[in-house]
C-alpha positions as CSV (number, residue, x, y, z in Angstrom):
1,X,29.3,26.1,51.0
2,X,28.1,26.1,47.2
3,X,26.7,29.8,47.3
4,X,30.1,30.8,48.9
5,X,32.1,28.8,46.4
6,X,30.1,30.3,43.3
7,X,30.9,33.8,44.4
8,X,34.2,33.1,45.3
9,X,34.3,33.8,48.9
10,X,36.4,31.6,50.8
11,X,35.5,29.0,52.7
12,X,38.6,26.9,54.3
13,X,37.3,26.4,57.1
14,X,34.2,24.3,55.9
15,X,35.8,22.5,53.7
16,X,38.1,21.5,56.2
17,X,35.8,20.0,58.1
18,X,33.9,18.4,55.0
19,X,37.3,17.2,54.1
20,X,38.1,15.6,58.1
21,X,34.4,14.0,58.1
22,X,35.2,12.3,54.9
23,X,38.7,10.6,56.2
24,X,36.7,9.8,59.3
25,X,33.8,8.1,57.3
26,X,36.8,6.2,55.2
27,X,38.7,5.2,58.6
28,X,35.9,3.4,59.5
29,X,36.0,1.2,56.5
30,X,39.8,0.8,57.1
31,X,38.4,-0.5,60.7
32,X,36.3,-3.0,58.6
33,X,38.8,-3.9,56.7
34,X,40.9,-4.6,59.4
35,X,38.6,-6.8,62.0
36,X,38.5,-9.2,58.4
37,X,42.4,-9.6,59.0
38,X,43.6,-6.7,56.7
39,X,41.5,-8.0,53.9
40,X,38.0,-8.0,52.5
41,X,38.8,-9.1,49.0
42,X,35.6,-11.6,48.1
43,X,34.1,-11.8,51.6
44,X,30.6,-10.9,52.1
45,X,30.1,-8.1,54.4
46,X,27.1,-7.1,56.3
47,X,26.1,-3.7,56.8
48,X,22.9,-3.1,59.6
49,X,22.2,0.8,58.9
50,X,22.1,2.9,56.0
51,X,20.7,6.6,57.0
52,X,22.7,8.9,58.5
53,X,20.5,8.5,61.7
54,X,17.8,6.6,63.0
55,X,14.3,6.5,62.4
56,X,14.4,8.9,58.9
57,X,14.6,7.1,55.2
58,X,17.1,10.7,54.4
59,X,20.5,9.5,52.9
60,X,22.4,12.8,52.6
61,X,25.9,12.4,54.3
62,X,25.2,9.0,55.7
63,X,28.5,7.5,56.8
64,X,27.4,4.1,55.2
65,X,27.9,5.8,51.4
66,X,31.3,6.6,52.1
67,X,32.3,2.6,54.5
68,X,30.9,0.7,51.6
69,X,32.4,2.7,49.1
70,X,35.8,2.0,50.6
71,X,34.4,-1.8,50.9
72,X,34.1,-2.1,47.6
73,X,37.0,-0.6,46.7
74,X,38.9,-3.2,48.8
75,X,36.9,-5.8,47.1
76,X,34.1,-6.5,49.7
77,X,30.7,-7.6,48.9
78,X,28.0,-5.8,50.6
79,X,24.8,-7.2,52.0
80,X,22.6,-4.0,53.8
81,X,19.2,-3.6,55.8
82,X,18.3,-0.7,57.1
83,X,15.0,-0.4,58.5
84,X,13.4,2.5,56.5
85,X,16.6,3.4,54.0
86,X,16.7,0.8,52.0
87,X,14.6,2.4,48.7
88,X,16.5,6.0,48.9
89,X,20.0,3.8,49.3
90,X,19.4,2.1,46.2
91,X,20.1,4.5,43.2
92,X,23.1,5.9,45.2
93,X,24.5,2.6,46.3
94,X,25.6,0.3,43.1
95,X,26.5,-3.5,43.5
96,X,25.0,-3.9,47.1
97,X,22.5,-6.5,48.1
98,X,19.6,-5.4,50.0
99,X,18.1,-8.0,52.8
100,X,14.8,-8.5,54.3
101,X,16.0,-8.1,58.1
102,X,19.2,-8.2,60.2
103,X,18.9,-11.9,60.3
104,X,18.9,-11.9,56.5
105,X,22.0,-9.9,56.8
106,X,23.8,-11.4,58.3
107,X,23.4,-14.9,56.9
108,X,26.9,-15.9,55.5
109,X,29.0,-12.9,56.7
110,X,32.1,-12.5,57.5
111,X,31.5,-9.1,59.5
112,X,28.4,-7.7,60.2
113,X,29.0,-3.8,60.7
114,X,26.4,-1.7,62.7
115,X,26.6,1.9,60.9
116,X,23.0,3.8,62.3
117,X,22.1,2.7,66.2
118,X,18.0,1.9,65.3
119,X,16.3,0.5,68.4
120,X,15.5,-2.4,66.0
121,X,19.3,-3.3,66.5
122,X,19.7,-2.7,70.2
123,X,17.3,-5.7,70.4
124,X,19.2,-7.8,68.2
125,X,19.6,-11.9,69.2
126,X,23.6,-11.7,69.3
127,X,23.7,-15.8,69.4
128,X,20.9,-16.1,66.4
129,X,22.9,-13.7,64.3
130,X,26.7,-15.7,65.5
131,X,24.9,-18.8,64.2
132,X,24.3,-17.8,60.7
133,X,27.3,-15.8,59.7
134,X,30.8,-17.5,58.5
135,X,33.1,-15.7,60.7
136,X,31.7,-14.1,64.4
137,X,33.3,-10.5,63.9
138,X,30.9,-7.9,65.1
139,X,32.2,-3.9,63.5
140,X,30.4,-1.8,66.2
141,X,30.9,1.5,64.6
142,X,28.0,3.0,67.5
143,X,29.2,0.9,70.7
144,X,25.9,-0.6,70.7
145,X,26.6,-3.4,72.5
146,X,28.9,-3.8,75.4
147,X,32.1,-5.8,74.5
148,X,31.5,-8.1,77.4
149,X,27.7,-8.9,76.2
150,X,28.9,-9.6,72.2
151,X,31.7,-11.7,73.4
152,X,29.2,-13.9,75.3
153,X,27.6,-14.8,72.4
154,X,30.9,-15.9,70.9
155,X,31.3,-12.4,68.7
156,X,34.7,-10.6,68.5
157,X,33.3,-7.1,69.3
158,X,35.6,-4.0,67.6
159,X,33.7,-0.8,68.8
160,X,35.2,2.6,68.4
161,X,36.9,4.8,70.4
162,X,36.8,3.4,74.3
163,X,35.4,0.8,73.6
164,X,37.8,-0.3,70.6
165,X,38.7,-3.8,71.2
166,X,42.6,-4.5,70.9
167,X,42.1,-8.4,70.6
């Protein structure tokens, strides 16, 4: 898209679709926002993925720049693990806390948001991580886990799409 730009060729249709992929990335944080009762001002939200997919450190266009950035924004506080991201995350990501595992994480939250589907967080102890956080509000931004199977453990589950919860 640069090369076209810099010769002046046009290019709506790209940036079209940068420009929908960028509202998507932000409605997701407006989903965030949302599960925390149409506020995030000074709550402490955890965020279980940084990359843009799993099992690669690469940053570029990961989803998780643009949900935190609209976090912040709303005055959230930001707590992240990612199992391999972490140290390229860190000069693009200001004011976020990095933690040791998804345990860590989500110690004190008051939303734990699963942005990148690792196998490390298909495996995750849904009643450990309920017993550590303030409030039980699971974001499921990858329908990782089945409504049914977070509500079990005594999480309020808001997936996407089918799986979007309406309670």
């Amino acid at each position: 898209m640069k090369t076209a730009q810099d010769y002046g060729t046009p290019v709506r249709i790209v940036e079209t679709v940068v420009a929908v992929n960028d509202q998507r990335k932000r409605a997701m944080a407006r989903k965030v926002i949302a599960a925390c009762g149409g506020s995030v001002r000074g709550k402490r939200v955890a965020l279980l993925g940084l990359t843009f997919k799993p099992n690669t450190d690469d940053m570029r266009d990961a989803p998780s720049l643009s949900i935190i950035a609209g976090l912040q924004d709303a005055g959230a506080r930001i707590v992240a693990y990612d199992p391999e991201g972490m140290e390229q995350a860190r000069p693009l990501l200001q004011g976020v806390d990095y933690a040791e595992d998804a345990y860590a994480c989500a110690e004190g939250a008051d939303a734990l948001v699963i942005v990148t589907e690792w196998n490390a967080f298909r495996a995750l102890d849904l009643a450990r991580l309920k017993a550590t956080m303030a409030a039980p509000v699971l974001v499921d931004l990858r329908n990782v886990y089945a409504p049914d199977e977070a509500r079990r453990h005594g999480l309020r589950h808001v997936g996407v799409g089918a799986l979007a919860s309406r309670d």
